[in-house]
C-alpha positions in Angstrom: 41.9 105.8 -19.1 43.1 102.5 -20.8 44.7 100.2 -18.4 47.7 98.0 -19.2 47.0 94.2 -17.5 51.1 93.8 -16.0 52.7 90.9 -14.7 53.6 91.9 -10.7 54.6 90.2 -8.0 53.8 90.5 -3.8 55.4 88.5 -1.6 54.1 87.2 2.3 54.6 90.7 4.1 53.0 93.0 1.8 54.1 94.9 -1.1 57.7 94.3 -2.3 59.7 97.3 -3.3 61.8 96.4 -5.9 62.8 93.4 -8.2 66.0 92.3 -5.7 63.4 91.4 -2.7 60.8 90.3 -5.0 63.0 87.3 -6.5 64.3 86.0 -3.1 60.9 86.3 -1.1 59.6 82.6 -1.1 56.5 83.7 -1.9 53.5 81.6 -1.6 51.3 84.6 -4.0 51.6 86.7 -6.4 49.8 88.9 -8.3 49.9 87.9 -12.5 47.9 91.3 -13.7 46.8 94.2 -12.3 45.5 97.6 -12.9 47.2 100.5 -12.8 46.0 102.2 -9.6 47.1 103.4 -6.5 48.5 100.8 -4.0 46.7 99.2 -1.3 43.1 100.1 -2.8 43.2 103.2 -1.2 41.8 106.3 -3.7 41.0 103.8 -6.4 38.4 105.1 -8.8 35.1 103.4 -9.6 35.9 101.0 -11.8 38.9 99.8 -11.3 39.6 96.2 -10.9 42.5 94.0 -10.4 43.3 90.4 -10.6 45.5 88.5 -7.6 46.9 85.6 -7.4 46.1 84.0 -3.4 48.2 81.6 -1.1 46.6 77.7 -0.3 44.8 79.9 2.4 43.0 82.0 0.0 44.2 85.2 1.8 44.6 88.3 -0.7 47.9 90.0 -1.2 47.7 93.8 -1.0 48.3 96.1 -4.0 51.9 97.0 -4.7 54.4 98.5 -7.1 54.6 96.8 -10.9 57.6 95.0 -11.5 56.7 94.1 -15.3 59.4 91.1 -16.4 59.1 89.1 -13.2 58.5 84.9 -13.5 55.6 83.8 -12.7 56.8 80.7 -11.6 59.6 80.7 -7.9 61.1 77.2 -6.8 59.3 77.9 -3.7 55.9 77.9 -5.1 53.4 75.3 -5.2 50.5 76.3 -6.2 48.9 79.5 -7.0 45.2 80.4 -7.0 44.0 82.9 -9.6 41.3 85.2 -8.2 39.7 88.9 -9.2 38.9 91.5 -6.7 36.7 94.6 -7.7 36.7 97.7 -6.0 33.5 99.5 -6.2 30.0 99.1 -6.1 28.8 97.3 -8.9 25.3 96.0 -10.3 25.6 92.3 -11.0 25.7 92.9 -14.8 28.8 94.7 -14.7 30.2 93.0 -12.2 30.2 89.9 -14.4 31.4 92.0 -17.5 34.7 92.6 -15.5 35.1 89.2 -14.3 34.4 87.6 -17.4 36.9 89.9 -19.1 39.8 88.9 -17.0 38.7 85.3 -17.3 39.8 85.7 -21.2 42.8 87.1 -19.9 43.4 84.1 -17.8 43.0 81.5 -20.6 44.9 83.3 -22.5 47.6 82.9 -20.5 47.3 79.1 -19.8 48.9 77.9 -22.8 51.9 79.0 -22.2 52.4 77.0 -18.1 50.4 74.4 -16.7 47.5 75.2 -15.0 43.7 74.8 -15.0 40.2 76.9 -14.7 38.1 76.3 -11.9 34.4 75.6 -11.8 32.7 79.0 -11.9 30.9 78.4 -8.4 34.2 78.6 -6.4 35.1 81.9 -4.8 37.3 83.4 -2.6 35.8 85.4 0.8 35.8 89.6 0.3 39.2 90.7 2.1 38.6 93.9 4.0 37.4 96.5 1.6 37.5 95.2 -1.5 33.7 93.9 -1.4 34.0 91.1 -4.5 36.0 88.3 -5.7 36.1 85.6 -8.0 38.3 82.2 -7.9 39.4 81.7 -11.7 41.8 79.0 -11.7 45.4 77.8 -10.2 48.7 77.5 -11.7 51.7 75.1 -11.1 54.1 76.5 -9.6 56.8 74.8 -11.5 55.3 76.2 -14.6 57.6 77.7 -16.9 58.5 81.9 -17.0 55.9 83.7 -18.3 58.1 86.5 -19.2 60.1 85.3 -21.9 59.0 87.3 -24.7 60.2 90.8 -24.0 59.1 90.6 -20.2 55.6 90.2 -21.2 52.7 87.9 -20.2 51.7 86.4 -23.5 48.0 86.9 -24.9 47.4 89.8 -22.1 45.9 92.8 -24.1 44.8 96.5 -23.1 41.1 96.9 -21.5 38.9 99.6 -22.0 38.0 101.5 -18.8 34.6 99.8 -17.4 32.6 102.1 -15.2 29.4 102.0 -13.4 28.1 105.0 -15.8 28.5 102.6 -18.1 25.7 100.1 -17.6 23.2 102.6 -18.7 24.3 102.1 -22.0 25.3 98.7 -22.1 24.7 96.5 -19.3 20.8 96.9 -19.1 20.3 96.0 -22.7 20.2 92.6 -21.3 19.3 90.9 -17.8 22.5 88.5 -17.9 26.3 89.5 -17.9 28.1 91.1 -21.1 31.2 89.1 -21.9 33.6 89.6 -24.3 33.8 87.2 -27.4 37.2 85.6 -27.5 40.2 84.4 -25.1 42.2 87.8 -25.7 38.7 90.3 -26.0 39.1 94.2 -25.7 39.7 95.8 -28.7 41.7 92.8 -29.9 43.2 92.9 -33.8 42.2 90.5 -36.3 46.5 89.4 -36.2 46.9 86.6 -34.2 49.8 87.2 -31.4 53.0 84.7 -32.0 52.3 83.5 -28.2 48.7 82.4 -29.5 49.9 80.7 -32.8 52.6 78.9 -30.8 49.7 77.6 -28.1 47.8 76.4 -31.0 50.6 75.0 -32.7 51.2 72.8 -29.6 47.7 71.9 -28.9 47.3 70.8 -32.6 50.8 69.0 -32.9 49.5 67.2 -29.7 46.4 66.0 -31.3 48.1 65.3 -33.8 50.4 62.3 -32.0 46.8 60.8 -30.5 45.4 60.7 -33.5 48.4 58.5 -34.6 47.5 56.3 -31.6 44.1 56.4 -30.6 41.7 58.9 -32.1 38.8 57.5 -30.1 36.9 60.5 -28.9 37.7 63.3 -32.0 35.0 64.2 -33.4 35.4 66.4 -36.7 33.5 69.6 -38.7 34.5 70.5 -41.2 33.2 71.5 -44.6 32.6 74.3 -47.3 29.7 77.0 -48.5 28.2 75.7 -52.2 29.7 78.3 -54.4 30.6 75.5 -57.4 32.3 72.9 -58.1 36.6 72.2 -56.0 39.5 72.9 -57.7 42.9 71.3 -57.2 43.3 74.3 -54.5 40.7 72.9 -52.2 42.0 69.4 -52.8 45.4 69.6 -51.8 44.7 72.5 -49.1 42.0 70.5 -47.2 40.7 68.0 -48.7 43.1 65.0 -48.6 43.6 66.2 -45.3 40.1 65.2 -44.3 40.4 61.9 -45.9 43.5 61.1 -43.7 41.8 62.3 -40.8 38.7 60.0 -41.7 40.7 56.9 -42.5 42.4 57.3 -39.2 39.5 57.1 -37.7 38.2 60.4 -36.5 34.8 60.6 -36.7 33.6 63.3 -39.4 31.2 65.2 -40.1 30.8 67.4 -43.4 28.6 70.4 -43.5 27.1 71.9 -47.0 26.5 75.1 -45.9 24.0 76.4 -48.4 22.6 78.8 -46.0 26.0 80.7 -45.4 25.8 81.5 -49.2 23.6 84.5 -48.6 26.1 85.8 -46.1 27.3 88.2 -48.6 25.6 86.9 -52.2 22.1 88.8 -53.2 21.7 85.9 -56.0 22.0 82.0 -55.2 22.3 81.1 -58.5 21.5 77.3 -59.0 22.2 76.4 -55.2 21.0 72.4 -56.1 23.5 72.5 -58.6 26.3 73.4 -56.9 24.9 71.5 -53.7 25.4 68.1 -56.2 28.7 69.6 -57.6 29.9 69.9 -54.0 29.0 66.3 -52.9 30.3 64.6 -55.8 33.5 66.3 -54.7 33.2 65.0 -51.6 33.0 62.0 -52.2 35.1 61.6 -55.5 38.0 62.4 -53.7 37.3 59.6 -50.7 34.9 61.0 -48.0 33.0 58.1 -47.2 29.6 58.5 -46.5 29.9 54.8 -44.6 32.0 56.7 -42.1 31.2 60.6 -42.4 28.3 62.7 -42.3 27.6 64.6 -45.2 24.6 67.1 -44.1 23.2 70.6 -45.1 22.8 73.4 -43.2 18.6 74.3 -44.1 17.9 70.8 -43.7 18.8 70.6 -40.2 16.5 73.4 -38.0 17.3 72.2 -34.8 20.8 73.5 -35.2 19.7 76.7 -36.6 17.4 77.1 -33.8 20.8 77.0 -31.4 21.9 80.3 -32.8 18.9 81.8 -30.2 20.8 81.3 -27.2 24.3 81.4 -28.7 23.6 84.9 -29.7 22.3 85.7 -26.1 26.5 85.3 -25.6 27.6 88.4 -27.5 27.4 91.8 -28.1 27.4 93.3 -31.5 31.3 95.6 -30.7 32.2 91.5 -30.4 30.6 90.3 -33.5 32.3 93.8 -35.1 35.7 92.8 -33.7 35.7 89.5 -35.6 38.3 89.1 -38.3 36.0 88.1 -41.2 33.3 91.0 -40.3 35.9 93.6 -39.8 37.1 92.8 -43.1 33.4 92.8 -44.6 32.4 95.8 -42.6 36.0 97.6 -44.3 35.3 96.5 -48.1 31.3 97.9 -47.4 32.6 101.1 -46.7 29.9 103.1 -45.5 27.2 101.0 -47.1 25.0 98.5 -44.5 26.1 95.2 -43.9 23.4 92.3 -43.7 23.0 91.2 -40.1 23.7 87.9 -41.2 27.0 88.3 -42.0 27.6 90.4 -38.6 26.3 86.8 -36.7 28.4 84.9 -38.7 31.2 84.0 -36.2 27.6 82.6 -34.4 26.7 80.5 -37.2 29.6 79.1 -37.3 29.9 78.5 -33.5 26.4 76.4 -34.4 27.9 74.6 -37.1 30.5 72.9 -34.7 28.9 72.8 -31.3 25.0 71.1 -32.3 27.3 68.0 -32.7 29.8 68.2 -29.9 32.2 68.4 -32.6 35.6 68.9 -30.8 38.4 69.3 -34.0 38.1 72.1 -36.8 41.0 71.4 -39.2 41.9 75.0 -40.0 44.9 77.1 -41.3 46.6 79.9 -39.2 43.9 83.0 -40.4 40.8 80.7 -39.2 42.3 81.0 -36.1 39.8 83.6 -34.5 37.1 81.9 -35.3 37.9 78.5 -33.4 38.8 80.9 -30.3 35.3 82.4 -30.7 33.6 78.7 -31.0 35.4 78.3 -27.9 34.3 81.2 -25.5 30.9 80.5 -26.8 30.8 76.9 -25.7 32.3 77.8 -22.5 29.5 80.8 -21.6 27.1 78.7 -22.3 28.6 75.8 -19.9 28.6 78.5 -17.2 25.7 80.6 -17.7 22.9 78.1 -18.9 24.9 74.2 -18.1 25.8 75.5 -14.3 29.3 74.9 -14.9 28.9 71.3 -16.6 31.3 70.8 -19.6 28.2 69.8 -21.9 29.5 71.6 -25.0 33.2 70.8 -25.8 35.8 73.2 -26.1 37.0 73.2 -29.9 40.6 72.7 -30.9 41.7 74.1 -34.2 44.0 71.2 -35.8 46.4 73.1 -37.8 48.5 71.2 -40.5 51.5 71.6 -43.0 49.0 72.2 -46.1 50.0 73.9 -48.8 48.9 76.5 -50.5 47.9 76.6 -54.4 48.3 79.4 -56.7 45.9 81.0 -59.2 47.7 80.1 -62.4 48.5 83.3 -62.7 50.5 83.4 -59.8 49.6 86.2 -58.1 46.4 85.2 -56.5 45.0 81.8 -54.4 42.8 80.1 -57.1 39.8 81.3 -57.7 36.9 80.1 -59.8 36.0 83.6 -60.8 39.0 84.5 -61.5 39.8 81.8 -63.8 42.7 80.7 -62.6 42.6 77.4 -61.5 42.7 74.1 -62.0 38.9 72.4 -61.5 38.8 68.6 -60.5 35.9 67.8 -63.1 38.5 68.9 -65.6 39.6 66.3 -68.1 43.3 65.8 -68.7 43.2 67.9 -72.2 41.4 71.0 -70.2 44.3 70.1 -67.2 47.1 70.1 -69.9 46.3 73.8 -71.9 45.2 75.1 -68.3 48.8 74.3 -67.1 50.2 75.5 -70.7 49.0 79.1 -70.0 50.1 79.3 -66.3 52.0 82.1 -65.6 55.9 81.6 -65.3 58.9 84.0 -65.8 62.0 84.4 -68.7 64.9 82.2 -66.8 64.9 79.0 -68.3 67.3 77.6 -64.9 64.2 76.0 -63.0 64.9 76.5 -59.2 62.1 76.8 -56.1 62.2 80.0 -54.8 59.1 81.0 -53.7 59.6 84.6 -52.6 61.1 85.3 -56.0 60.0 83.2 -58.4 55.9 82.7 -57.2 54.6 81.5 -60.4 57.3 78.9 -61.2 57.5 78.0 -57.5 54.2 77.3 -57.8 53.8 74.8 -60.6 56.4 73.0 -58.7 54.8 72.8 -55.6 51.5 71.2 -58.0 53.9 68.6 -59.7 55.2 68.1 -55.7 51.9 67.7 -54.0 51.0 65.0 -57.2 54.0 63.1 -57.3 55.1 63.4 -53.3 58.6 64.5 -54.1 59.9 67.8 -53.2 59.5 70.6 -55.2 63.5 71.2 -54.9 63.9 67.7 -56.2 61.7 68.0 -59.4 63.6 71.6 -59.9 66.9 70.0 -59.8 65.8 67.5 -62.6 64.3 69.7 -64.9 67.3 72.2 -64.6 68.1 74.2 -67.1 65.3 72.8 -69.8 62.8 76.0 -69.0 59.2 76.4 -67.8 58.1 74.4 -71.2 59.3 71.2 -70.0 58.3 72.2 -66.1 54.7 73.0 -67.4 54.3 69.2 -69.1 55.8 67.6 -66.3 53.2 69.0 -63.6 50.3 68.7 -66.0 51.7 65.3 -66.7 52.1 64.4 -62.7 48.4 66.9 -61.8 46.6 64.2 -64.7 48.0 60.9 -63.5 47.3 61.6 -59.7 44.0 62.7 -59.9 43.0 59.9 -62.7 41.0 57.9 -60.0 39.7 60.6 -58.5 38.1 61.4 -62.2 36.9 58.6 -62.6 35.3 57.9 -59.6 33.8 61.6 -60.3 32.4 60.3 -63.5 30.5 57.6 -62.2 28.9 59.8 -59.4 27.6 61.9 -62.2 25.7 59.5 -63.6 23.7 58.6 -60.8 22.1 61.3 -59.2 20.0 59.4 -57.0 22.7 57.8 -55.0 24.1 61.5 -54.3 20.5 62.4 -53.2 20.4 59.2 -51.0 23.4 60.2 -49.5 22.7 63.7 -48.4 19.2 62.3 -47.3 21.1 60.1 -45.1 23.9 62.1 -43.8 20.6 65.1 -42.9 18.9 62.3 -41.1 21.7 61.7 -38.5 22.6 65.2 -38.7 18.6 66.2 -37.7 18.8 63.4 -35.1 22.0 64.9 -33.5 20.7 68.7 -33.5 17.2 67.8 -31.8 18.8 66.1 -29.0 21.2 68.8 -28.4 18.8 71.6 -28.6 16.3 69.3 -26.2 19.6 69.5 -23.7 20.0 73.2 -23.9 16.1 73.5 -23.7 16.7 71.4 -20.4 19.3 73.8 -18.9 17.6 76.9 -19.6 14.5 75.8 -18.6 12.0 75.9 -21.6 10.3 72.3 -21.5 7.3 73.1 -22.0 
């Protein structure tokens, strides 16, 4: 059967029957998800579980009826102590399958009230016949309701039945636990639930005020796969955002990541060349490679070599469940997929962590992945670091950025397309690109996005160049047509990114100072990798 995970509540004597008692009990515990089984543990079927929320004493409530909609938080309670109890006899492996399972539910949860995880080594004492427990976390409680979207814990998702038959298949594939790959794991959908978004949101908007004051301890990844040369897509989607978040003085580091080209491409192509296009890029449009790390991913083994143990984290139904396989695994049809596309969400997880990098500038659909970079830091913190923090915890930093229309307005840019708008481009190629762009019959010029994409979209361009608001330039063309829109963005496109062309220029003709860069920038990268793979070495015990 699948089993819903319910918000209920138990007060001091027991069980409470109803909603009425519930809210005026004074409770010092209560129970934040459950699963549906018969009360007081009696007649419960192998492989049931349920998670409790203990008193300061650490004694277990008893089962009791749901009462889905109840607040978490009671003006009479202090403090509440998270803990799972699993009825059942259970081999270690499985035992730590259900545990960890609940533990995504629990962090899932923690974005929305105040509250902490525990170190892994704490636990509560068994409580008469429910043989195992495990102390997750507390919560405050003065922590907001937990039930204010529809009565509904937010980020809590359906489980799958786990059963002891079920090791045979699964849990002896491996001699260590089976845990689920991100916060909100069990058949979770590529979407990304409002509650999660909103957590994000907050987390990034907070980073976003330290950075204004003291960014001292922010370390960035970020970068892009080699496919050819940026367009004006790239730049004002991410780009200038990483040169704000350099000059502010974040510490970044930039990854060229040649090997994730063969992720879903047969033929490389001339990977140099678009290895040099990339770089001048970079640093055309102000990374500095005074203050940033510019690195490639084959140049650098040691962090390659951390995908061992990181894959040692997840099954393959996790790596399946990922947004970006699921969507490969769909367009392949029933044709294979290349197992280096199904580790992908790994990769990427090596990418950030071999340098304790601790921000991912992302938009809204990367989402997943940060959330898997995540989970996989923290198993490895509690499986292989005993429970030490060594590998952060990434935040996604989320930001206003817009985005950039093919030209044809129907499409994001796309260099295969044809559609865009490349920065090498001289201000000639700029102007007839921008004289073919797509735009409609009404002369009036107004910004309306959901109707009017194409035209909506040269505005946002002139916008972005001129930093006035697309509503504004609309206004002041009025009723003069997309003619005189389309030579005032190509006019506004050409005199913003005239230093940026320049610059680009003189790059070009020095090859070697690109090479002495990425030289460089592998170098610290390399240095970086091998003491962080020596660490992990450390914990697991491989020094040889």
């Amino acid at each position: 059967m699948d089993v819903l995970t319910e918000h209920v509540h138990h007060g001091r004597g027991g069980p409470m029957p109803g909603t009425r008692h519930a809210q005026r009990a004074g409770t010092s515990r209560r129970v934040i998800a459950a699963r549906r089984c018969r009360p007081g543990g009696r007649g419960v079927r192998a492989g049931d579980h349920r998670v409790w929320c203990a008193g300061r004493r650490g004694r277990h409530a008893r089962a009791g009826r749901s009462l889905p909609g109840i607040p978490f938080a009671h003006p009479e309670l202090s403090r509440s102590y998270v803990a799972i109890l699993v009825t059942g006899r259970y081999p270690s492996t499985l035992f730590s399958e259900l545990t960890n399972r609940l533990t995504a539910d629990f962090r899932a949860v923690l974005p929305s009230c105040p509250g902490r995880l525990l170190p892994r080594s704490r636990r509560l004492p068994p409580a008469g016949a429910l043989p195992r427990s495990r102390l997750l976390g507390e919560l405050s409680g003065d922590a907001a309701p937990l039930h204010r979207r529809a009565g509904a814990l937010p980020g809590l998702v359906r489980h799958p039945t786990i059963r002891p038959s079920s090791v045979a298949s699964e849990g002896r594939a491996g001699a260590d636990s089976m845990v689920g790959m991100t916060d909100t794991v069990a058949d979770v959908t590529p979407e990304i639930a409002p509650s999660s978004y909103d957590a994000a949101q907050r987390r990034s908007d907070a980073i976003w005020r330290k950075i204004e004051s003291d960014p001292s301890g922010l370390r960035m990844l970020t970068g892009d796969r080699p496919t050819g040369a940026l367009h004006i897509g790239h730049y004002f989607g991410s780009l200038r955002n990483r040169v704000r978040l350099q000059q502010a003085g974040v510490e970044t580091w930039v990854i060229v990541a040649d090997y994730q080209v063969i992720t879903d491409r047969e033929i490389l192509g001339d990977i140099q060349g678009s290895v040099r296009e990339l770089l001048t890029d970079y640093l055309a449009v102000g990374i500095d490679p005074e203050r940033a790390t510019i690195f490639t991913h084959s140049a650098v083994p040691a962090l390659n070599q951390l995908m061992l143990p990181f894959l040692s984290l997840v099954t393959q139904p996790e790596l399946e469940r990922n947004p970006t396989v699921k969507a490969e695994l769909a367009a392949a049809g029933k044709s294979a997929m290349g197992g280096l596309m199904l580790t992908y969400p790994v990769h990427q997880a090596a990418d950030i962590l071999f340098c304790h990098g601790n921000l991912v500038p992302v938009g809204k659909d990367q989402l997943p992945h940060i959330e898997q970079t995540r989970v996989i830091a923290r198993r490895f913190n509690e499986r292989y670091a005993g429970g030490e923090e060594y590998f952060p915890e990434p935040d996604a930093l989320l930001s206003e950025s817009p985005t950039i229309l093919g030209l044809d307005g129907e499409s994001k840019m796309s260099k295969s397309l044809g559609n865009t708008v490349m920065l090498r481009m001289d201000e000639a190629e700029t102007l007839k690109k921008i004289k073919k762009a797509k735009t409609d019959a009404d002369r009036q010029i107004t910004y309306d996005p959901e109707n009017r994409p194409e035209v909506a979209n040269l505005l946002t361009i002139a916008a972005q160049s001129t930093g006035r608001t697309p509503e504004d330039i609309a206004e002041e063309i009025g009723d003069r047509g997309a003619g005189t829109l389309k030579s005032f963005t190509a006019e506004a496109l050409n005199a913003h990114l005239a230093p940026l062309r320049a610059r680009r220029a003189e790059l070009e003709q020095d090859p070697g100072y690109l090479m002495q860069v990425l030289r460089t920038g592998n170098e610290r990268a390399n240095a970086a990798a091998d003491e962080t793979l020596q660490r992990v070495r450390e914990f697991m015990g491989m020094v040889y």
